[in-house]
N, C-alpha and C positions, 0 to 999 in steps of 0.2 A: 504494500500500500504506500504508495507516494502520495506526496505533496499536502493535503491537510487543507490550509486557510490558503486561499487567494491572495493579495493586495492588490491587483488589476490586473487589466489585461499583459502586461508585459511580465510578471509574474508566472501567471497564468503558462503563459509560451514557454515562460524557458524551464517550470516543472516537468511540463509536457514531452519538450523536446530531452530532454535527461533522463526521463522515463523512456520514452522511446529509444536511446544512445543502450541505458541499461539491460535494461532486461528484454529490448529485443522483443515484447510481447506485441508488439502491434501489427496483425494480422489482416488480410483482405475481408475476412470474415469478422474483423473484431467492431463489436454493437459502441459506439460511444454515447453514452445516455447523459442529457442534460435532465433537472429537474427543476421545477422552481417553484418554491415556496410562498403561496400568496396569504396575504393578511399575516405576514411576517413578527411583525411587533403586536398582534391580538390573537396568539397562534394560543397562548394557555391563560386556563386560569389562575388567580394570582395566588391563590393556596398552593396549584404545582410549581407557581414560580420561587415562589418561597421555598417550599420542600428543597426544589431542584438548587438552589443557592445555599443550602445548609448543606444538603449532598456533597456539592462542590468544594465548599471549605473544610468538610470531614473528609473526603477523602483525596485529594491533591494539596490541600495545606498541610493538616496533620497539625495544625498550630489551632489551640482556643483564641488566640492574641491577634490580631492584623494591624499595624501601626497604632499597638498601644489600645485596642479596640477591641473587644472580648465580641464573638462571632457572632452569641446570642441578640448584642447590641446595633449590629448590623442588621441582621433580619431582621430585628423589631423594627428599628429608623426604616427597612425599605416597607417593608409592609403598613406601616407608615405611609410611606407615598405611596404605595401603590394603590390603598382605600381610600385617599381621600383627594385623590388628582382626578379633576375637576375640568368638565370644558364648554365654552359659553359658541351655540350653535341655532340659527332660525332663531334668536329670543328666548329660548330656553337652553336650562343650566342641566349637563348629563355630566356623567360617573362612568367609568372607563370597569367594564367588568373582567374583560380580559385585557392583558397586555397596559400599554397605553399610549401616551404619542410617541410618535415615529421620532421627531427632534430631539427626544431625550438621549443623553447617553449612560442612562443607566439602563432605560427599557432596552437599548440595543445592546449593554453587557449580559441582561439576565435574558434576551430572547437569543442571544448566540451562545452561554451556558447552556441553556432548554436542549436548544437544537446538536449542540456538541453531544449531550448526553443521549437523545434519538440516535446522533449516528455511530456513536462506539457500541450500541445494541445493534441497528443492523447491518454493522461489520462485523459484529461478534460472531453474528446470526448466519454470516453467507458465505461466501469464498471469497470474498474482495478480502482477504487478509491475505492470499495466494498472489503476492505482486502486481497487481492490478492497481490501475490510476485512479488516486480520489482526488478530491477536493472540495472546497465550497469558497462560495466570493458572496457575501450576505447572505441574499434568499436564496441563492443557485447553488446545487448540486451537481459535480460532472462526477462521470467515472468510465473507467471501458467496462467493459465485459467479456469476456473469452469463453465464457460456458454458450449452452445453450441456452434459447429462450423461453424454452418450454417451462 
């Protein structure tokens, strides 16, 4: 499995072409599947977002502490935002049930956590752990495929 997160397109290409240099697995028959993930930033509810953010620091941090900041205290502060982030639409005032705005850059840390944690399940799950090209560049998913379709 190559390459992981994007940064753009020229990122992108020279993953691609190093994969292709490496392992040689790029076939006349090989499937290259894009995916794209719509309503990106309203993809979960804010309970799995949460959940999915303590996951996170339990098990890639390994630390109670993050700059002086005890874990518990984070979740609480984002759950915090995330129930009471608010948006003024037609004249009337709505509540964000899933996700929230797109301009945030926290809702874009915890919906690319989300999604990090979907795809090390279905990598776990398939044969894309057999040298096969991943990636993702926000809401987009690329990867080859060399099995069959079926």
């Amino acid at each position: 499995q190559q390459g992981r997160i994007f940064h753009n397109g020229t990122d992108f290409l020279e993953k691609f072409h190093n994969y292709i240099d490496q392992y040689d697995r790029l076939r006349s028959k090989t499937n290259f599947v894009t995916i794209t993930i719509n309503n990106f930033y309203h993809l979960a509810s804010h309970d799995v977002l949460l959940s999915t953010l303590l996951d996170f620091f339990m098990k890639f941090y390994h630390l109670p502490v993050v700059e002086n900041i005890h874990i518990t205290k984070i979740v609480r502060l984002t759950s915090l935002f995330l129930h009471n982030n608010r948006f003024y639409y037609n004249g009337k005032i709505y509540r964000f049930i899933k996700g929230g705005p797109s301009n945030s850059g926290l809702i874009e840390t915890l919906s690319n956590i989300y999604v990090n944690r979907m795809e090390k399940f279905l990598i776990d799950q398939s044969s894309m752990k057999q040298n096969e090209f991943y990636g993702r560049y926000h809401n987009q998913i690329f990867f080859t495929w060399n099995q069959s379709l079926d």
